[in-house]
C-alpha positions as CSV (number, residue, x, y, z in Angstrom):
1,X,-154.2,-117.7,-0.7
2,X,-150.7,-119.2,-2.0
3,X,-150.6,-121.3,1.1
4,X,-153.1,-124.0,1.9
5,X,-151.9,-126.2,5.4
6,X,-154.9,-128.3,4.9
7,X,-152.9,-129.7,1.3
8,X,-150.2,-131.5,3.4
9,X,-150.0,-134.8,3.4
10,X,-146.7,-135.9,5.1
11,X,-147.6,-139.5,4.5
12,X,-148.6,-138.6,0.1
13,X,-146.2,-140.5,-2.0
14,X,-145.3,-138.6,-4.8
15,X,-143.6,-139.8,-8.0
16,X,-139.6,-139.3,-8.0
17,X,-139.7,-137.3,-11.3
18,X,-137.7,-134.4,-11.8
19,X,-140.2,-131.8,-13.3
20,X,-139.5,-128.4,-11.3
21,X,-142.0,-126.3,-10.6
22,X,-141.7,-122.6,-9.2
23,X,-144.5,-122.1,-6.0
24,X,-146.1,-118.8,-5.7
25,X,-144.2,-119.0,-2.5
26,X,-140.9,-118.7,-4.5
27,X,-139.8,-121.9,-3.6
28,X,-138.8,-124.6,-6.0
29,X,-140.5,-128.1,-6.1
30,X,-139.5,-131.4,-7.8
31,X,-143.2,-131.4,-8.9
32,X,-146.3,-130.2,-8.6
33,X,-147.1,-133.3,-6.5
34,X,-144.9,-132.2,-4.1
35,X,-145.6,-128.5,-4.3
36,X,-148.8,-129.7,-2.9
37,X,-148.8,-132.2,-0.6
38,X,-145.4,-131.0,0.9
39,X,-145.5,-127.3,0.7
40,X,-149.4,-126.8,0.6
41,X,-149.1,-124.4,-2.5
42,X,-152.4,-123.9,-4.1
43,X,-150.7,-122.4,-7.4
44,X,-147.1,-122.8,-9.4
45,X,-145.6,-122.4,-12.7
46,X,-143.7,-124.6,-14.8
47,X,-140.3,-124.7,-14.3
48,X,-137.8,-123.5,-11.1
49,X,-137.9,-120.1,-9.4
50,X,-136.0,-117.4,-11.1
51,X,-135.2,-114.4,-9.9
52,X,-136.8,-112.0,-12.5
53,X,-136.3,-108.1,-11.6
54,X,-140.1,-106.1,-12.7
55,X,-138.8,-103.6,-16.2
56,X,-138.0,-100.1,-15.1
57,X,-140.7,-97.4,-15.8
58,X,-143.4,-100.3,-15.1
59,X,-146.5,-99.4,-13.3
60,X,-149.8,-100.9,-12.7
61,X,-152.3,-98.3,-12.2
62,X,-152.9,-95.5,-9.7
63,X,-155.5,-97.3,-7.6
64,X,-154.5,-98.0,-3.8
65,X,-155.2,-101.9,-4.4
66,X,-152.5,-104.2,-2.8
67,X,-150.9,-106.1,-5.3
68,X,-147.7,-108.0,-3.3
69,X,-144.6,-107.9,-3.2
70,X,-142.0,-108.2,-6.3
71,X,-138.5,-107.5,-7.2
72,X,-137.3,-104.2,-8.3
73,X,-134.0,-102.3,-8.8
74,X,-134.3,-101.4,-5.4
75,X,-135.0,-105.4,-3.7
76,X,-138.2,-106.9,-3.2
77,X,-140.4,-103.9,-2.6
78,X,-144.7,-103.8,-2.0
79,X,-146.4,-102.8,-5.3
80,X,-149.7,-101.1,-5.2
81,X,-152.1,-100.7,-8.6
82,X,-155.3,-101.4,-10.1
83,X,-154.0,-105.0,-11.4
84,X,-151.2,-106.7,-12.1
85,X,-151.2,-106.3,-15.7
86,X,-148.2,-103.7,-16.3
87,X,-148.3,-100.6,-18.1
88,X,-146.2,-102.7,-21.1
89,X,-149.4,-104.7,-21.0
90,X,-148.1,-107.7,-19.9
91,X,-149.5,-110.1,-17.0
92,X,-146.9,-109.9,-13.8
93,X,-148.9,-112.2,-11.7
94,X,-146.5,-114.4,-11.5
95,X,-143.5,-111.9,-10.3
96,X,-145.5,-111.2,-7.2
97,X,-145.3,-112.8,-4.1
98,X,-147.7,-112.6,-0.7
99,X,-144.5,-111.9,1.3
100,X,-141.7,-110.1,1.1
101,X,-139.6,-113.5,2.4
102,X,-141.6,-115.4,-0.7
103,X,-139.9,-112.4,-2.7
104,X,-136.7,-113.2,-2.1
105,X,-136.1,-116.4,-1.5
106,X,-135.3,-117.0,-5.0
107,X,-132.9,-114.0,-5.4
108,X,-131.0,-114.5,-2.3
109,X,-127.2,-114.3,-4.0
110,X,-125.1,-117.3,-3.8
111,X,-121.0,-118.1,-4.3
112,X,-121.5,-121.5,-3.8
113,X,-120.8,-123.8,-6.8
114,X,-121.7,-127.1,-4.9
115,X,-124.5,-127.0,-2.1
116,X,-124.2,-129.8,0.3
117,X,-127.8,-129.2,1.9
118,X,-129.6,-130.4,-1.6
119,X,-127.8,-133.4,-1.9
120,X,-129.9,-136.2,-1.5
121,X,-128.4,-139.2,-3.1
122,X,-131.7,-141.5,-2.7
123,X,-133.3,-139.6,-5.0
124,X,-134.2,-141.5,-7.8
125,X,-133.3,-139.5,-11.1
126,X,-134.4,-140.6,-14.4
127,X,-131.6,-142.6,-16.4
128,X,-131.4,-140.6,-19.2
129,X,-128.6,-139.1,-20.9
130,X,-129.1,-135.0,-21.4
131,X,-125.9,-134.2,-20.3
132,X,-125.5,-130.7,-18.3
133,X,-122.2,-128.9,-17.5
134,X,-122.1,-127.8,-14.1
135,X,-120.2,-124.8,-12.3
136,X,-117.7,-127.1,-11.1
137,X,-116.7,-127.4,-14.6
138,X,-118.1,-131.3,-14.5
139,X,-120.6,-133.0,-17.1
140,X,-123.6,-134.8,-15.4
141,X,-126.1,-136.9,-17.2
142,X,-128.9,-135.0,-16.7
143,X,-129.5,-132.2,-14.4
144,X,-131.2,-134.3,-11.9
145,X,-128.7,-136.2,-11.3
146,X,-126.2,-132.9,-10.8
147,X,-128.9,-131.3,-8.6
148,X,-130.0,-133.9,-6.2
149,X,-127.0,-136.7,-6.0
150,X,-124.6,-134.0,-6.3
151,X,-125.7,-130.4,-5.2
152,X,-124.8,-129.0,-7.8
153,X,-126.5,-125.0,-7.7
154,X,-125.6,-124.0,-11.5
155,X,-125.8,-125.8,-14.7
156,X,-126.4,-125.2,-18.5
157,X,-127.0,-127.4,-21.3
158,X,-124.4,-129.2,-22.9
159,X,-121.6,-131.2,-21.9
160,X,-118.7,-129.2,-20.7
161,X,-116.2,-128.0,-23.4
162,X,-113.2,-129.4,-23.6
163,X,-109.7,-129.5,-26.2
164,X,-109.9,-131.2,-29.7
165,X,-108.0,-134.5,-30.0
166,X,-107.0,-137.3,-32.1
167,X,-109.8,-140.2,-32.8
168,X,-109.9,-142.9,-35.3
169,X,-114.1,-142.9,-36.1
170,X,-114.0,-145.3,-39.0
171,X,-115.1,-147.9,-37.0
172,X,-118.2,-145.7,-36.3
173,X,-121.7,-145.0,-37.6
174,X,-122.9,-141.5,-38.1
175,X,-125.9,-142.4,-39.9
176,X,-126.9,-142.3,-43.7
177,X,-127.8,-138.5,-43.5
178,X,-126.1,-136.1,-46.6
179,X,-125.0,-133.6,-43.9
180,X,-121.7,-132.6,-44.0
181,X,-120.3,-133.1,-40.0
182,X,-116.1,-132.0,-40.9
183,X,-112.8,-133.8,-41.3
184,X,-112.0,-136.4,-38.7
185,X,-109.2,-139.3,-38.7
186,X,-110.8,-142.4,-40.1
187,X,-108.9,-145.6,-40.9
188,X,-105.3,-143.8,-41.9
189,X,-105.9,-140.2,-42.8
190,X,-108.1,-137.4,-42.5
191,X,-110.7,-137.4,-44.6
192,X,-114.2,-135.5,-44.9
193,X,-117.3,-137.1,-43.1
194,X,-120.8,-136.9,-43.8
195,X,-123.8,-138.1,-40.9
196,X,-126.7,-137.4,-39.3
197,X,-124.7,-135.7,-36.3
198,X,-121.9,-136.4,-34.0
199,X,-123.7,-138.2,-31.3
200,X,-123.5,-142.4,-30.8
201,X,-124.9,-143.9,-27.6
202,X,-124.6,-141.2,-25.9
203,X,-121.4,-140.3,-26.8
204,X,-120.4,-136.8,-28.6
205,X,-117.7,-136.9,-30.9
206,X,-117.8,-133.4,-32.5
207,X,-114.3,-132.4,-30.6
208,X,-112.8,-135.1,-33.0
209,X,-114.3,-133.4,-36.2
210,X,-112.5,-130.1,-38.1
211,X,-113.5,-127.8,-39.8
212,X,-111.2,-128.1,-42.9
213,X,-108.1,-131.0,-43.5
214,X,-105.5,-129.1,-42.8
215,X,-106.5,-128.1,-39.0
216,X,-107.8,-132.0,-39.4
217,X,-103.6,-133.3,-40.2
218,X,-101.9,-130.9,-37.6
219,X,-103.8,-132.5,-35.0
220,X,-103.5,-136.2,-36.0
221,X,-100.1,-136.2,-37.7
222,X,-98.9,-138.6,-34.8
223,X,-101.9,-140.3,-34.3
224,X,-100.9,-144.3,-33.7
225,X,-104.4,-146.3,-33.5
226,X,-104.3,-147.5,-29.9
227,X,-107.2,-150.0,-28.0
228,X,-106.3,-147.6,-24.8
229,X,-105.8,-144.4,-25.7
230,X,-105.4,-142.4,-21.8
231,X,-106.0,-138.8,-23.7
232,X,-109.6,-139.4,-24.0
233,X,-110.0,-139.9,-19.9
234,X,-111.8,-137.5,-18.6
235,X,-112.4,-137.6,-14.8
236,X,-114.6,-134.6,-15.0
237,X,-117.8,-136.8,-16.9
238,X,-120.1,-138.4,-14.7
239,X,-121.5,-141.4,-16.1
240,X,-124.7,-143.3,-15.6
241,X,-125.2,-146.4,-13.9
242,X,-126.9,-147.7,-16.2
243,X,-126.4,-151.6,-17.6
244,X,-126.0,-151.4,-21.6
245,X,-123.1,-153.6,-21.6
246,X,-120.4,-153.1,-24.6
247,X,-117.1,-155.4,-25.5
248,X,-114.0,-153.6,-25.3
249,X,-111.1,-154.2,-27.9
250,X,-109.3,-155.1,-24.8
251,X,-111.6,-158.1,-24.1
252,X,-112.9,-156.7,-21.2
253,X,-116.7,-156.1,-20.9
254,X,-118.4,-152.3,-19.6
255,X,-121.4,-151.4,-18.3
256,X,-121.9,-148.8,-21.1
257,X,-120.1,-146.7,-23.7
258,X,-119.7,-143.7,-21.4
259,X,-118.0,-146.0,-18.7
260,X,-115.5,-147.6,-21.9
261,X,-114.7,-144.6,-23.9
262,X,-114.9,-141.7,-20.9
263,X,-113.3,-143.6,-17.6
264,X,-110.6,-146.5,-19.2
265,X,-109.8,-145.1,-22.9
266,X,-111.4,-147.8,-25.0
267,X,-111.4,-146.6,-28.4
268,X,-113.6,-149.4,-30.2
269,X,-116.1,-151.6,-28.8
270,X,-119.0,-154.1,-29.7
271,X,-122.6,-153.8,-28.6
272,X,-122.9,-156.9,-26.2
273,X,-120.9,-158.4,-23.4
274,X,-117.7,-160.3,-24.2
275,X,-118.5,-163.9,-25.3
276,X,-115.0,-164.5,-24.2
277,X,-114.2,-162.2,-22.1
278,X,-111.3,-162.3,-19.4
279,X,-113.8,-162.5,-16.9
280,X,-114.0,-158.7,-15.4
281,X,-116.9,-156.8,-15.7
282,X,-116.2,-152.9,-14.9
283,X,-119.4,-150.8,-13.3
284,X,-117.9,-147.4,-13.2
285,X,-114.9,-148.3,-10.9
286,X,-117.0,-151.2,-9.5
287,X,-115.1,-154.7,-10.5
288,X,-116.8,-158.1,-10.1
289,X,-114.5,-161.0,-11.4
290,X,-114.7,-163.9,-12.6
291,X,-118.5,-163.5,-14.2
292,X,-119.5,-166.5,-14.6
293,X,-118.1,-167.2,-11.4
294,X,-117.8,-170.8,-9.9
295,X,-116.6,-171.0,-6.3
296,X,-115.7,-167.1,-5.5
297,X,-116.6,-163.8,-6.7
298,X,-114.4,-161.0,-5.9
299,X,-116.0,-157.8,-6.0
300,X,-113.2,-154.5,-5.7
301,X,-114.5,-150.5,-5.1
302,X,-113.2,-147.8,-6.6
303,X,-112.5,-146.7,-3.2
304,X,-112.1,-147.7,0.8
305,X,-115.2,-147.5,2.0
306,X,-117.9,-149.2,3.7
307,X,-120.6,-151.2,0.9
308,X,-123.2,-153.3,1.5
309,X,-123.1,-156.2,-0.4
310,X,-126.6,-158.5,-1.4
311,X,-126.7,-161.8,-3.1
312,X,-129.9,-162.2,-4.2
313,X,-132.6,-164.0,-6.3
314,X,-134.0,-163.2,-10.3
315,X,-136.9,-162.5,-8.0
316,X,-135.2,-160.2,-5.5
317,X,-135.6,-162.8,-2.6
318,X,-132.2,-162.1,-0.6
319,X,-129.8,-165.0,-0.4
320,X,-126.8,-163.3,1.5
321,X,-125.4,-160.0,2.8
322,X,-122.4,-158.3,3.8
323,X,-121.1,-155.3,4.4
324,X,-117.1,-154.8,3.2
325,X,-116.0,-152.4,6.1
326,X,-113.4,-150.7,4.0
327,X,-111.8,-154.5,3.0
328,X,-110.9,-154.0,-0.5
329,X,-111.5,-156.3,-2.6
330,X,-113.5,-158.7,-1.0
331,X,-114.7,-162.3,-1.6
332,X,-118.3,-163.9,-1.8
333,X,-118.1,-167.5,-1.4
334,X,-120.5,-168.9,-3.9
335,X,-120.2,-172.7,-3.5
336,X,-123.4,-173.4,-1.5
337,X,-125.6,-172.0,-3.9
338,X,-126.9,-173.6,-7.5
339,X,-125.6,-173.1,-11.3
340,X,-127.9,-170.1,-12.4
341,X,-128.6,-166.4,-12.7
342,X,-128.4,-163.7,-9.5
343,X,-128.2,-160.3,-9.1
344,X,-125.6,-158.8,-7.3
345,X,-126.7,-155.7,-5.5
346,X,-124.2,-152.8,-4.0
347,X,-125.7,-149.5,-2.2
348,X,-122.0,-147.3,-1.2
349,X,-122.4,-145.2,1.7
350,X,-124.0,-141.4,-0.5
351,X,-126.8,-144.6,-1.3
352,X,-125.8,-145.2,-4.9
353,X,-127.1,-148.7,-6.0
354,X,-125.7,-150.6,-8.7
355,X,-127.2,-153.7,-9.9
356,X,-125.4,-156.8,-11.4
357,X,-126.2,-159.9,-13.1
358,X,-123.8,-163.0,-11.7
359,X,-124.0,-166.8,-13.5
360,X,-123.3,-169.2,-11.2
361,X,-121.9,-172.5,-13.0
């Protein structure tokens, strides 16, 4: 029996890990927790449905025995045989289904890129950085993130490709490894550059690396050193929300490298907000300014919508809301509250949350 109703538990609370599994049903679960107490399978695999046609010339026995259904050159078609061990001796349970529905609703064909159906943006994905390249030609952090917050129906592993440029890396660290990563501009010239491999925080900088000088001094030849450098933009990189703050060369502190080097063009940073910084803090788009802030905070979206705003406590104890409306920017009057630390909390309408520490002098 794949399904078991007496499983369900529409009250179970299951952890929001992203750990696909594939149900004998055919259907794909976040986890097995919820394969069970959602779905009521009794049985699943690691890993999301595929649609895996059975080998031609495959047979399992002349005995009348039902086997189920599974997918053939010809569909989803009921096999009969003596088990489901094929004649290549390998075990097929798991390409069978009870019903020919179960069969193929992991093969039904599909042009859609992005699937607004999935998208549930309350989903909470892991914040980790194993970056996916989706059909829409975008990198996501993980494919979580691109899955559930985006609908996103097709992704592989990797960020998406995109043309060499021009990037100064001698103010950065590829480790004390011998291995030989390729010419890259550091300081003045191209020169070659040995490391333990091409990623830092998160942040891959094998485009910027040749494979021999000469491919190396074509590309840079009118390289000028810049703290902004609008070539390295990419709009098509989704970063994390996630609060590793960095020091841009421009004074300004980020959230995280990703937000600095991928959305504004910083090309050098230090690890740590801006001891003196001019004040802005940038969340991906989200500004909150001055920080520390005396009287008024002004907090500005990336875009006209409505936010809800919360004020609160180290403790999470709520000291004020508002909701913006589409203003943009808007004010928080501060004044009536004491010099110390709060959090500023921000939930846009898809239900992103961002979470910001505010000094109060």
């Amino acid at each position: 029996m794949c399904i078991d109703e007496s499983l369900i538990d529409t009250e179970a609370v299951c952890p929001a890990v992203f750990d696909p599994v594939c149900g004998c049903n055919g259907i794909t679960y976040n986890n097995s927790c919820e394969a069970t107490t959602q779905g009521g399978v009794t049985s699943w695999t690691e890993g999301a449905c595929q649609c895996v046609e059975l080998p031609p010339d495959i047979d399992f026995g002349e005995c009348e025995m039902a086997l189920g259904w599974i997918l053939t050159a010809h569909g989803c078609v009921m096999m009969s045989g003596c088990s489901t061990t094929g004649s290549d001796g390998i075990d097929y349970t798991h390409h069978f289904y009870q019903t020919q529905s179960f069969c193929e609703s992991p093969c039904q064909p599909t042009n859609d890129c992005i699937n607004p159906e999935i998208i549930d943006s309350f989903f909470q994905c892991p914040s980790l950085w194993e970056p996916v390249c989706g059909c829409d030609g975008v990198t996501y952090p993980n494919s979580c993130i691109a899955f559930h917050h985006y609908g996103v129906t097709q992704t592989s592993v990797g960020e998406c490709a995109y043309e060499n440029d021009c990037f100064d890396v001698s103010l950065l660290d590829f480790g004390l490894c011998d291995a030989f990563l390729g010419y890259a501009y550091s300081g003045n010239s191209c020169s070659g550059i040995s490391g333990c491999g091409y990623v830092i925080d998160n942040i891959d900088y094998s485009p910027y690396f040749y494979e021999n000088i000469e491919d190396c001094n074509a590309a840079c030849a009118n390289y000028q050193p810049v703290c902004i450098n609008p070539a390295q933009i990419n709009e098509n990189i989704v970063c994390l929300t996630l609060w590793n703050p960095v020091c841009g060369c421009n004074n300004v502190t980020y959230s995280n490298t990703c937000v600095a080097f991928h959305q504004n063009g910083i090309t050098a940073w230090t690890q740590g907000e801006c001891p003196n910084s001019v004040g802005v803090i940038d969340l991906g788009g989200l500004l909150m300014y001055p920080n520390p802030a005396n009287e008024v905070l002004t907090i500005s979206f990336p875009e006209k919508s409505s936010h809800l705003i919360r004020l609160l406590e180290i403790s999470g104890k709520e000291l004020r809301r508002a909701n913006s409306n589409g203003v943009n920017p808007i004010e928080m009057v501060l004044t009536e509250f004491p010099s110390g630390l709060y959090v500023l909390e921000v939930t846009g309408e898809s239900g992103n949350i961002t979470h910001q520490r505010i000094i109060k002098e």
